[in-house]
VMD Tcl script that draws the C-alpha trace (Angstrom):
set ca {
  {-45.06 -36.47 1.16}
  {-41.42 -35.43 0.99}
  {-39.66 -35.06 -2.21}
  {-36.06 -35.60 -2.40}
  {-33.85 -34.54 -4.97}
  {-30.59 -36.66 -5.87}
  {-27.62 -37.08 -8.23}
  {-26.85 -34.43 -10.75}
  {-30.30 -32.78 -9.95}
  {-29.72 -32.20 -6.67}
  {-26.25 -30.57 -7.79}
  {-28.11 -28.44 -10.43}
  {-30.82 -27.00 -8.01}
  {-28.39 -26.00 -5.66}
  {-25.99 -24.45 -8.43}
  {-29.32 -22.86 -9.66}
  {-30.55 -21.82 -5.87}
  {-26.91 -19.78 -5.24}
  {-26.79 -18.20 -8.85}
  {-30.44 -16.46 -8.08}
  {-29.16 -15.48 -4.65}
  {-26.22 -14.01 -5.86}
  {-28.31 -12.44 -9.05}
  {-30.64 -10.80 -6.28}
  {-28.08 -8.85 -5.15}
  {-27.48 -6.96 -8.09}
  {-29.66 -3.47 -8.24}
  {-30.13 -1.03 -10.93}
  {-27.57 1.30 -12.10}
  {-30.23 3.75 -11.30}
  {-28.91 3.54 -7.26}
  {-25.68 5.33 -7.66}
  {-28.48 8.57 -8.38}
  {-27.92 9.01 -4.56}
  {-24.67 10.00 -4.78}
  {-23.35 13.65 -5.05}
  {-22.86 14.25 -8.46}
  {-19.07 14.43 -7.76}
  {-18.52 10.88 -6.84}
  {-21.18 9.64 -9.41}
  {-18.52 11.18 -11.39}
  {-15.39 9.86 -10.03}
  {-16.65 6.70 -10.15}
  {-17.40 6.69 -14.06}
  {-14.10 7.73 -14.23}
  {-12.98 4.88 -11.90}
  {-15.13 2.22 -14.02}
  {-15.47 3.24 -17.26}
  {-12.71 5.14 -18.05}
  {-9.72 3.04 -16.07}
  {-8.78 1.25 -19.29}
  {-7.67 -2.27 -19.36}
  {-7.31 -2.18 -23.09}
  {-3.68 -0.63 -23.49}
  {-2.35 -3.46 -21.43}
  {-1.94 -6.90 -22.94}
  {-4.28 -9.52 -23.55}
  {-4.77 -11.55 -20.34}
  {-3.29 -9.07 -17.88}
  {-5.80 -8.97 -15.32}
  {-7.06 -12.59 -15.62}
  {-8.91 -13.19 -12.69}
  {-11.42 -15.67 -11.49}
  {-13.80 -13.13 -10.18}
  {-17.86 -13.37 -11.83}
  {-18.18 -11.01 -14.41}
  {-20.75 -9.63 -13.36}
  {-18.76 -7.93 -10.57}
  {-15.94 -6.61 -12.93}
  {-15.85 -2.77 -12.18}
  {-16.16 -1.79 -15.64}
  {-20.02 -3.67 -15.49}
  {-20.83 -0.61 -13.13}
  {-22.46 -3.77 -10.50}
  {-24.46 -1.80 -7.44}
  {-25.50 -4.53 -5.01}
  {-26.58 -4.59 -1.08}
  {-23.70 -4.85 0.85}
  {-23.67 -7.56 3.65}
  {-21.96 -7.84 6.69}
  {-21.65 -9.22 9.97}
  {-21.75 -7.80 13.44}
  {-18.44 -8.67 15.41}
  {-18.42 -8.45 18.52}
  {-15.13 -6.56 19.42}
  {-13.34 -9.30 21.73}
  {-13.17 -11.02 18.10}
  {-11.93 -8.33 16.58}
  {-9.36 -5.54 16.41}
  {-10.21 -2.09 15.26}
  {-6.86 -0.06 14.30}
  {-7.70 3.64 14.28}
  {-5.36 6.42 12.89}
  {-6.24 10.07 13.77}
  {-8.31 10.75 10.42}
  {-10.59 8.83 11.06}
  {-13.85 11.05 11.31}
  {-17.19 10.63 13.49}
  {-18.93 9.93 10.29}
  {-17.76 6.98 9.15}
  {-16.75 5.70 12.69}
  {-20.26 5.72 13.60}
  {-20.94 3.82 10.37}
  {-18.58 0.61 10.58}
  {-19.41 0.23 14.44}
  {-22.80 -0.66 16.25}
  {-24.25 -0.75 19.97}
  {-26.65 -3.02 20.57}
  {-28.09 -4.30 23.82}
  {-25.12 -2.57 25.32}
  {-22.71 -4.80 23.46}
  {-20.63 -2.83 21.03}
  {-19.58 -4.22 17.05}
  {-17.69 -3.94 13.86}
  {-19.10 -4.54 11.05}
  {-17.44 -6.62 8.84}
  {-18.53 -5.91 4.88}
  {-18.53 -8.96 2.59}
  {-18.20 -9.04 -0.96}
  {-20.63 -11.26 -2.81}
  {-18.19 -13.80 -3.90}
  {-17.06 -14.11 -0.59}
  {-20.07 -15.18 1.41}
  {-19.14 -18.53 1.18}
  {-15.50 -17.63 2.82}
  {-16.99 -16.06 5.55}
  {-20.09 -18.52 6.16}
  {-18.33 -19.89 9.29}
  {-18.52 -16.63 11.41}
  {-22.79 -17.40 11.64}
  {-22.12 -19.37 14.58}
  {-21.11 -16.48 16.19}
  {-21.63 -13.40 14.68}
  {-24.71 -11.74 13.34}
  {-25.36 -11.51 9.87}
  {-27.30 -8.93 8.06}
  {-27.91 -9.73 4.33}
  {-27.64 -7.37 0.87}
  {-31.60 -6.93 1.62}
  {-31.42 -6.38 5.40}
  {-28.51 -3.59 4.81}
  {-28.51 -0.60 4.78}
  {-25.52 -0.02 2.65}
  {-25.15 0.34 -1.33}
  {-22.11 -0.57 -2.88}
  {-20.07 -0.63 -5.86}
  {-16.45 -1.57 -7.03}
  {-13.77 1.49 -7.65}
  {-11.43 0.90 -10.02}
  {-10.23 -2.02 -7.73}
  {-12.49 -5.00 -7.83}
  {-12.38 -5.01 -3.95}
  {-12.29 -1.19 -3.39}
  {-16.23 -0.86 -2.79}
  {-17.17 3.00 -2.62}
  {-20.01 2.55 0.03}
  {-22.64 4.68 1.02}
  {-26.25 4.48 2.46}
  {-29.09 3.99 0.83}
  {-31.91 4.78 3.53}
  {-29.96 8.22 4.00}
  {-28.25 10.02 1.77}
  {-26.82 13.03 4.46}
  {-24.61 10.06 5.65}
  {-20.87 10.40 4.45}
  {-19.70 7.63 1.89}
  {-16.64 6.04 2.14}
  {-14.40 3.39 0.52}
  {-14.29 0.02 2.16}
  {-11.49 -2.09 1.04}
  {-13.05 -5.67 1.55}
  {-11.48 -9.30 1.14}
  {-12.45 -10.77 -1.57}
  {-11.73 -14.69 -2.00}
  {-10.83 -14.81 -5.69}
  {-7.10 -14.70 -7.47}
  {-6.31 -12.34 -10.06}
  {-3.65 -12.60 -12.66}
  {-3.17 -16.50 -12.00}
  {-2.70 -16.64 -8.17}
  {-2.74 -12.70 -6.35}
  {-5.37 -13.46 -3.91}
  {-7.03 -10.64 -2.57}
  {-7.57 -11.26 1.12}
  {-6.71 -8.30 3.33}
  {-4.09 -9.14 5.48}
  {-3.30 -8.80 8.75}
  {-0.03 -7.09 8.01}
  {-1.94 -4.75 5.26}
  {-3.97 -3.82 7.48}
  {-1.35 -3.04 10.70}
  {1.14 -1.51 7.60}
  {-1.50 0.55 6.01}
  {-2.93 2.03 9.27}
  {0.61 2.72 10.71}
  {1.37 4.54 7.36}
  {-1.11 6.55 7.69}
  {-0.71 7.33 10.88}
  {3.05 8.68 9.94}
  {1.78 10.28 7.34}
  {-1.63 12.38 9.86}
  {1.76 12.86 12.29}
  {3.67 14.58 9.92}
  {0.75 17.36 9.28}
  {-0.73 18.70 6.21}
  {1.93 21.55 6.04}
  {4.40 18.82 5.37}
  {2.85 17.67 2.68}
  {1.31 19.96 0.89}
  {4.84 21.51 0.25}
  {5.61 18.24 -1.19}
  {2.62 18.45 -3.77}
  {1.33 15.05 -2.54}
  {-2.27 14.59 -1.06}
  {-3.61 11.29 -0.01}
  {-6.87 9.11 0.44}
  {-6.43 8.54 4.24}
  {-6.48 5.20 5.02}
  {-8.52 5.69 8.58}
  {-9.59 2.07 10.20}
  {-8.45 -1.53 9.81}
  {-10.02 -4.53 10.82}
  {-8.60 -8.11 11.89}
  {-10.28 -10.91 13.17}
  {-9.00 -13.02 16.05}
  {-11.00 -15.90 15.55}
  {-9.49 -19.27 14.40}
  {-10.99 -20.81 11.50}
  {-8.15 -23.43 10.04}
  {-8.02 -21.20 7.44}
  {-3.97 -19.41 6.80}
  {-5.78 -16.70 6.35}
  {-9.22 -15.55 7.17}
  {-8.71 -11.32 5.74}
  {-10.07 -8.23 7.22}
  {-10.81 -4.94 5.54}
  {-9.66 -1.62 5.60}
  {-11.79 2.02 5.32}
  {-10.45 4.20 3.37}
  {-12.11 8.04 3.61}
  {-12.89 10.60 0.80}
  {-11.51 14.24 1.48}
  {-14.75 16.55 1.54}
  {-12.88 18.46 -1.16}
  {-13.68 15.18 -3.74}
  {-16.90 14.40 -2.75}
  {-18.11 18.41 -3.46}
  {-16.21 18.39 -6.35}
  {-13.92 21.22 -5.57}
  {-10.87 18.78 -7.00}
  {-10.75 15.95 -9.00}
  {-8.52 12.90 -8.04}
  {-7.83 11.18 -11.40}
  {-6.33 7.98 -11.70}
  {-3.46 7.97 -14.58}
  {-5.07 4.45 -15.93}
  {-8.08 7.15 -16.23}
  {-6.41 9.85 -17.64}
  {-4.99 8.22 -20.01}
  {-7.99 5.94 -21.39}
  {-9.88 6.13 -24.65}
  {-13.07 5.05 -23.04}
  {-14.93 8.02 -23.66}
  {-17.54 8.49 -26.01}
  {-15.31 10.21 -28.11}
  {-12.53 8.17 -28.19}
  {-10.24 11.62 -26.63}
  {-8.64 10.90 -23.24}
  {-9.24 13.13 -20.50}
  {-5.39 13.77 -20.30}
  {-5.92 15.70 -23.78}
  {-8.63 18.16 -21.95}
  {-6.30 18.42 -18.90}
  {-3.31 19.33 -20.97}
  {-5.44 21.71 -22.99}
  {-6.45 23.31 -19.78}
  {-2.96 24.32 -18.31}
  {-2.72 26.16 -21.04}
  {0.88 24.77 -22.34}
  {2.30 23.30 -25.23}
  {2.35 19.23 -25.49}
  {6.31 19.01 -25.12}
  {5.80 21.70 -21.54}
  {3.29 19.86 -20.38}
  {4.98 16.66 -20.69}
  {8.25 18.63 -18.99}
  {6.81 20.50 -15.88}
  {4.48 17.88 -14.99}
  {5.23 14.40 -15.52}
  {8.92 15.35 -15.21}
  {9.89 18.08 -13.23}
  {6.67 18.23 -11.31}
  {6.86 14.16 -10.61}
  {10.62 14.05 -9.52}
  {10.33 17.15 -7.45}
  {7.47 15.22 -5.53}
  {9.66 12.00 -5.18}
  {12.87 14.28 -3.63}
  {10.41 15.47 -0.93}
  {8.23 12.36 -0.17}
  {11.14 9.95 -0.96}
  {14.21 11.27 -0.51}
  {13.37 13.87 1.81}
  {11.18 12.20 3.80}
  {11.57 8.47 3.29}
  {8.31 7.09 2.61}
  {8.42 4.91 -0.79}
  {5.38 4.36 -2.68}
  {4.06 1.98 -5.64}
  {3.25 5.21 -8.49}
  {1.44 2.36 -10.97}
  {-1.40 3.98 -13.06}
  {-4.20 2.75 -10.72}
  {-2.85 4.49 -7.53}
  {-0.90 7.38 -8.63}
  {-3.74 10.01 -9.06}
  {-3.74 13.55 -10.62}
  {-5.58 16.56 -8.71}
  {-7.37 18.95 -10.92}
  {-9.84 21.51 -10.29}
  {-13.25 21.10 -11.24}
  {-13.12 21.68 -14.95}
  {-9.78 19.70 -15.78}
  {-7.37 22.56 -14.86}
  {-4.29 20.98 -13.12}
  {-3.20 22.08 -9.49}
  {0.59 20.21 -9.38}
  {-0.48 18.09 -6.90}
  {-0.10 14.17 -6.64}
  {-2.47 12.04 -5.17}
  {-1.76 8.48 -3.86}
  {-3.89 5.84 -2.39}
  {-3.00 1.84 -1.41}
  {-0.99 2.81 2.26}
  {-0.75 -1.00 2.24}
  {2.15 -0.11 -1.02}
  {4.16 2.22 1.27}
  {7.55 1.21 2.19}
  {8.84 3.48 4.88}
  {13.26 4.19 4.53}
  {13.79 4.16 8.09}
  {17.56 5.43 7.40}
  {16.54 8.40 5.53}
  {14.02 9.56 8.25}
  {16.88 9.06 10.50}
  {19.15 11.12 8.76}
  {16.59 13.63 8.02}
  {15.55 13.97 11.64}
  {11.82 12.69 11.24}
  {10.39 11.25 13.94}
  {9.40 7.55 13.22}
  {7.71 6.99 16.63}
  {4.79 5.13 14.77}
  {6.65 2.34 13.61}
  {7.68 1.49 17.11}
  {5.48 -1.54 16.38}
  {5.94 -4.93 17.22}
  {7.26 -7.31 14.10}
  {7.93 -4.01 12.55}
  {10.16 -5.76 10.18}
  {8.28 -7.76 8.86}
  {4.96 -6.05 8.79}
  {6.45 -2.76 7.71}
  {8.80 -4.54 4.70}
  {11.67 -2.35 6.39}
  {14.20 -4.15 4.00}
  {12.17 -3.21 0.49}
  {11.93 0.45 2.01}
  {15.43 1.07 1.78}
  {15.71 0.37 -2.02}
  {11.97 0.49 -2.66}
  {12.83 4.04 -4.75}
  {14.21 2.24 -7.14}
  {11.26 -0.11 -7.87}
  {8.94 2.62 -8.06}
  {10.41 4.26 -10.73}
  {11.53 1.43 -13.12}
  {8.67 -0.56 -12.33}
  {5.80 1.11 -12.16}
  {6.63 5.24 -12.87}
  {8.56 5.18 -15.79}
  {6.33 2.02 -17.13}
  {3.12 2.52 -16.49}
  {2.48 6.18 -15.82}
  {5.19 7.87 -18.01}
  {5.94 5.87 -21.38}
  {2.01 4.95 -21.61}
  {0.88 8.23 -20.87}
  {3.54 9.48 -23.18}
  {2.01 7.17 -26.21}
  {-1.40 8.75 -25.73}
  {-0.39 11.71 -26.08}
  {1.89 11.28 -28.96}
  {-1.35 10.06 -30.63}
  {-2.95 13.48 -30.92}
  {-0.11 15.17 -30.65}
  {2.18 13.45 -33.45}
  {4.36 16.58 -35.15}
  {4.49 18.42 -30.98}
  {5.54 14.76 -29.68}
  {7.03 13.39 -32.75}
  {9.70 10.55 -31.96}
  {12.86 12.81 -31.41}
  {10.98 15.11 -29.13}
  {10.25 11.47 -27.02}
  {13.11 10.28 -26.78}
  {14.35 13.87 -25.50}
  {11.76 14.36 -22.81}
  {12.64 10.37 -21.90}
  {16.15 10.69 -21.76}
  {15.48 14.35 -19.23}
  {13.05 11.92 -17.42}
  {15.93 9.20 -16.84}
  {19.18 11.31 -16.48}
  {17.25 13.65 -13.61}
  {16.17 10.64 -12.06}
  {19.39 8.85 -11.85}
  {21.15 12.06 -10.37}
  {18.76 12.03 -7.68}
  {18.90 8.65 -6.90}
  {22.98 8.52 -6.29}
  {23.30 11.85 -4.63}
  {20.44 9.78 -2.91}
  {22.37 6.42 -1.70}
  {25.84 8.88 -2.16}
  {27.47 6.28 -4.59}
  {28.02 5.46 -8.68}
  {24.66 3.24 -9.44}
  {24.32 3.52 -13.25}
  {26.99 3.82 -16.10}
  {24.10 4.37 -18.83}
  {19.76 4.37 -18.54}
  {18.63 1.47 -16.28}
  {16.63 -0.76 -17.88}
  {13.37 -3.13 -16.66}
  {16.03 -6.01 -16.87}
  {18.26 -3.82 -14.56}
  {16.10 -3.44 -11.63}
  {17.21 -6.68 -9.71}
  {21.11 -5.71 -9.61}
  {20.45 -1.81 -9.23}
  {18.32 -2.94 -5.92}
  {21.48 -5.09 -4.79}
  {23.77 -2.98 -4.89}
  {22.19 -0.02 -3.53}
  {21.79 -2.44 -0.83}
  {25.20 -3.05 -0.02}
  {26.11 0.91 -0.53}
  {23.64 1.53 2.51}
  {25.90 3.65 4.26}
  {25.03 6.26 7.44}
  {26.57 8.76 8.92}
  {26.95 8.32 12.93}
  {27.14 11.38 14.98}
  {28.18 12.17 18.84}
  {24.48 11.51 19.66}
  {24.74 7.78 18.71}
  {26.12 5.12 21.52}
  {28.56 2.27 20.71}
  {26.99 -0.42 22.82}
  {29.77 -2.08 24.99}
  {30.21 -5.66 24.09}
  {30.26 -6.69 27.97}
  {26.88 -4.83 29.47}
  {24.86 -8.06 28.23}
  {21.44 -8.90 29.99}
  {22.16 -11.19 33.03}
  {20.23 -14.20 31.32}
  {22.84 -14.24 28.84}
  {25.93 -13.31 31.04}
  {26.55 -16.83 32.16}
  {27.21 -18.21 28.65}
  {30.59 -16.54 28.47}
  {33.40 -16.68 28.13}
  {32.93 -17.74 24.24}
  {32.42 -21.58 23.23}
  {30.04 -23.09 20.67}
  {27.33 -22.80 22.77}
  {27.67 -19.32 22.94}
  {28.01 -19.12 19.02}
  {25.17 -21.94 18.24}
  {23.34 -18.93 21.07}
  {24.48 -16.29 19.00}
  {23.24 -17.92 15.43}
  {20.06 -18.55 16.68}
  {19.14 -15.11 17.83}
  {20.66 -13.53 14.58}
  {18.76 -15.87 12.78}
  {15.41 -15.43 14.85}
  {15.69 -11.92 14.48}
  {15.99 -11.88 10.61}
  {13.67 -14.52 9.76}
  {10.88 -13.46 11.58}
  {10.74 -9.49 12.44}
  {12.73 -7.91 14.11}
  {16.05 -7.44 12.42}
  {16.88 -5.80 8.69}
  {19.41 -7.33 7.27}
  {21.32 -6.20 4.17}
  {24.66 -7.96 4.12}
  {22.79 -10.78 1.54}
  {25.02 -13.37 2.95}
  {23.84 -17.16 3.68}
  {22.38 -17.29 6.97}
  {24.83 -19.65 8.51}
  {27.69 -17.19 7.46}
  {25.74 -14.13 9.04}
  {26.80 -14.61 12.24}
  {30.29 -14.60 11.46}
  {29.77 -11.47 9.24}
  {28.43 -9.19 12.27}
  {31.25 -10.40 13.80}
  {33.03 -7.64 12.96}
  {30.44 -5.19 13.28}
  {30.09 -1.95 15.49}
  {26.79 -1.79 16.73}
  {25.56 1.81 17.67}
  {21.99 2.29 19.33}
  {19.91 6.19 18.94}
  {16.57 5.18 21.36}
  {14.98 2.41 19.64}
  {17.39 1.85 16.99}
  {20.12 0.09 17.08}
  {22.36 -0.06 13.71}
  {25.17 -2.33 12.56}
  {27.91 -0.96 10.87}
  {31.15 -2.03 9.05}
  {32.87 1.67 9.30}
  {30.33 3.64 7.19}
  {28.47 0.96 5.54}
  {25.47 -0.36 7.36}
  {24.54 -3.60 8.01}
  {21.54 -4.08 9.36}
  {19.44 -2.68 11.59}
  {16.76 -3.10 14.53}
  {13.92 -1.17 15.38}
  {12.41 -1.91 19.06}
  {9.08 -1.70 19.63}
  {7.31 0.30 22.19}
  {6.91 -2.80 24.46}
  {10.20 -4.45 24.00}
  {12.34 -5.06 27.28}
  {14.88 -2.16 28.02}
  {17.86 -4.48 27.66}
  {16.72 -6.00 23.82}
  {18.88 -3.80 21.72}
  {22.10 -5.44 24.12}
  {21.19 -8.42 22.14}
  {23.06 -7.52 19.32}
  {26.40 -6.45 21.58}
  {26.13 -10.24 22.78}
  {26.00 -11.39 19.51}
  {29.10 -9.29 18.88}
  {30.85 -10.98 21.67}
  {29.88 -14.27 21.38}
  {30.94 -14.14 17.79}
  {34.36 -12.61 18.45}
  {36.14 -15.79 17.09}
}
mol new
graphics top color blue
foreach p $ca { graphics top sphere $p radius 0.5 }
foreach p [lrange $ca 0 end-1] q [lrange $ca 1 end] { graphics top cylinder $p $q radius 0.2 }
display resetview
């Protein structure tokens, strides 16, 4: 006899059928036992202590199930699927290590994979890749898993052997936070955050450990090219853990950590960490989060022109074992890197990795330029500085009483701002930027873009066009309808960054009157000093593309 179930009860089996499912995959806390006892550690710290508390009410709304909310400490078998590599993409950057390579890849039969970790709220996303890939459930895996201090940052290791290396695997996760952030991983993330890194293994530790910044290397990206009518369907990147953390040499401490009154005793870890360096409140405060942070931001920023997003989640502190500070920064998230290409440029650094196609767009070439300012209004001064400054101040009230604040915040700002407009070599502020500021201080250090040319750059002669376009002179509208459209295909899709901030159907007109100037695969527009715009060719773009913008030029002459 068959029994069939309809109406509401139907609807409440099922619901019933998919909560147990999703409750199996939920193990003991008692798992994370086979970790070293150094990441069992950062990860309390990542959980536990990364404090949503000092942050208004609401802040990180997020339709996620609680039960998967870092600070719940979830472990759960970690799914995935076996793709077979003509439906995906693998993006490597030279960090990544034999260990984990021979983790998130599989031969079988002779066929080689990637395997593609889901997140337990998002099997239902990716239930239409079982018609062609294999799937291997939270029971069949092999993997453990658990949620950093990011909801989709799983710290991943395996559970059959614990001599394998863990590793971070930054997973989509189909659920919005904070009203409507989804958090799919992008194509772009993932091309952006593997090109970063790939600068940044280029450059060479030497490089960067005189700039007091260290990084969680952001080794592997994978996209998916299989069409699913979805806009989009989200990858996943690996991000490694320096052997350093996981023997608990250093500690990598996120400032939302530092900062947090999550432990037992209600005392930050920032308190220990000051007490440690064995300075006074007010010279901690000053050779650290001052003088230590801007000194970083000259050489990583300024120096080198790679902007990042310093919030309290991804701006880390190193320390030694017991709490001692080393001076160095840590930063993770290469998907929040914004590289300046005219800074590298002027500083002679070799930007050979962002010879990518859609570079523009993929690389947000036109935030990278101003993206220093951001950083520090937004999410330095904000989140990192003032809040960590207010902790303090709590057990520290007659060493950081209120005069001694507003001293160290006014050093904070007035060192800052002299940086930035020896930076973009023009008057920015006439007293301390505020939040409210940020928009206009980001426009016009846009329009003060200015560069230097030297003997070494070419003026590109407004006749030598490419013989496809040679027959549309001499001028007419045509030629200048021609001339819009190429302008505008270049800046509204990827391969042109723009900074006049005129309407588009003036643009045309404005370059006009440009000089443009090509170095190898740049070519920049200038109006005497002031730049522009600029274009960055890829590797495979035809020899004649920069000559694009010298047509433009002519047929534009009017």
């Amino acid at each position: 006899m068959k029994i069939r179930f309809q109406g509401r009860w139907a609807f409440v089996l099922v619901a019933l059928f998919w909560a147990s499912a999703s409750l199996a995959q939920l193990v003991g806390i008692e798992a994370l036992e086979g970790l070293p006892n150094a990441l069992q550690v950062f990860l309390y710290e990542e959980q536990v202590l990364h404090n949503k508390n000092l942050w208004p009410a609401n802040s990180f709304d997020s339709d996620i199930d609680p039960k998967y909310n870092p600070e719940n400490r979830p472990v759960f078998g970690l799914a995935y699927y076996l793709v077979p590599t003509e439906l995906g993409i693998l993006l490597e950057s030279p960090e990544l290590s034999d260990e984990v390579l021979e983790q998130i890849t599989v031969q079988k039969n002779g066929k080689s994979y990637y395997k593609l970790f889901v997140h337990p709220e998002s099997e239902a996303h990716y239930e239409f890749l079982k018609a062609r890939c294999e799937y291997i459930s939270s029971e069949a895996s092999e993997f453990y898993a658990s949620p950093t201090s990011s909801y989709r940052s799983l710290l991943v290791w395996n559970k059959n052997d614990q001599s394998r290396v863990s590793f971070i695997a930054k997973v989509s996760l189909d659920r919005d936070i904070i009203g409507s952030i989804d958090r799919l991983v992008s194509k772009r993330e993932v091309i952006r955050s593997v090109t970063n890194q790939r600068f940044v293994s280029r450059l060479g530790e030497a490089h960067w450990k005189a700039s007091h910044m260290r990084f969680f290397p952001e080794t592997a990206g994978l996209t998916l090219n299989i069409e699913n009518g979805f806009k989009k369907i989200g990858g996943q990147l690996i991000r490694e853990i320096p052997i350093e953390v996981r023997q608990g040499v250093r500690r990598w401490i996120s400032f939302s950590a530092l900062m947090s009154p999550n432990r037992k005793d209600g005392i930050p870890l920032i308190v220990d960490v000051l007490q440690k360096s064995g300075l006074t409140p007010e010279k901690f405060v000053r050779t650290f989060l001052i003088q230590g942070y801007l000194e970083m931001c000259k050489r990583v920023s300024i120096e080198t022109g790679l902007n990042i997003e310093p919030h309290s989640q991804n701006l880390l502190f190193e320390t030694t074992q017991n709490l001692v500070p080393t001076g160095n920064w840590v930063y993770r998230d290469f998907g929040g890197m914004f590289p300046d290409l005219l800074t590298m440029l002027e500083n002679a650094i070799d930007i050979r990795d962002y010879q990518i196609e859609n570079n523009a767009s993929h690389l947000k070439l036109l935030e990278g330029r101003t993206d220093i300012i951001n950083s520090f209004l937004f999410f330095y001064r904000r989140q990192v500085f003032d809040m960590t400054l207010a902790e303090l101040q709590k057990f520290y009230p007659r060493e950081l009483n209120n005069r001694i604040v507003r001293s160290l915040r006014s050093e904070l700002n007035s060192s800052w701002m002299n940086l930035i407009e020896s930076h973009f070599k023009t008057r920015l502020f006439n007293s301390e930027p505020t939040l409210n500021e940020q928009a206009s201080l980001v426009k016009k250090a846009k329009n003060s873009a200015k560069y230097s040319l030297d003997s070494s750059w070419k003026e590109l002669p407004t006749k030598s066009l490419p013989s496809t376009m040679a027959a549309l002179l001499p001028w007419n509208k045509s030629v200048y309808e021609e001339a819009r459209k190429e302008l505008s295909r270049r800046i509204d899709a990827r391969d042109w960054v723009d900074f006049t901030g005129v309407p588009s159907y003036k643009k045309v007109k404005t370059y006009a009157n440009a000089r443009f100037y090509s170095k190898g695969a740049i070519t920049i527009a200038t109006d005497k000093d002031r730049v522009l715009g600029f274009s960055l060719s890829s590797e495979k773009a035809a020899p004649e593309a920069p000559l694009c913008l010298s047509f433009l030029k002519a047929a534009a002459g009017f």
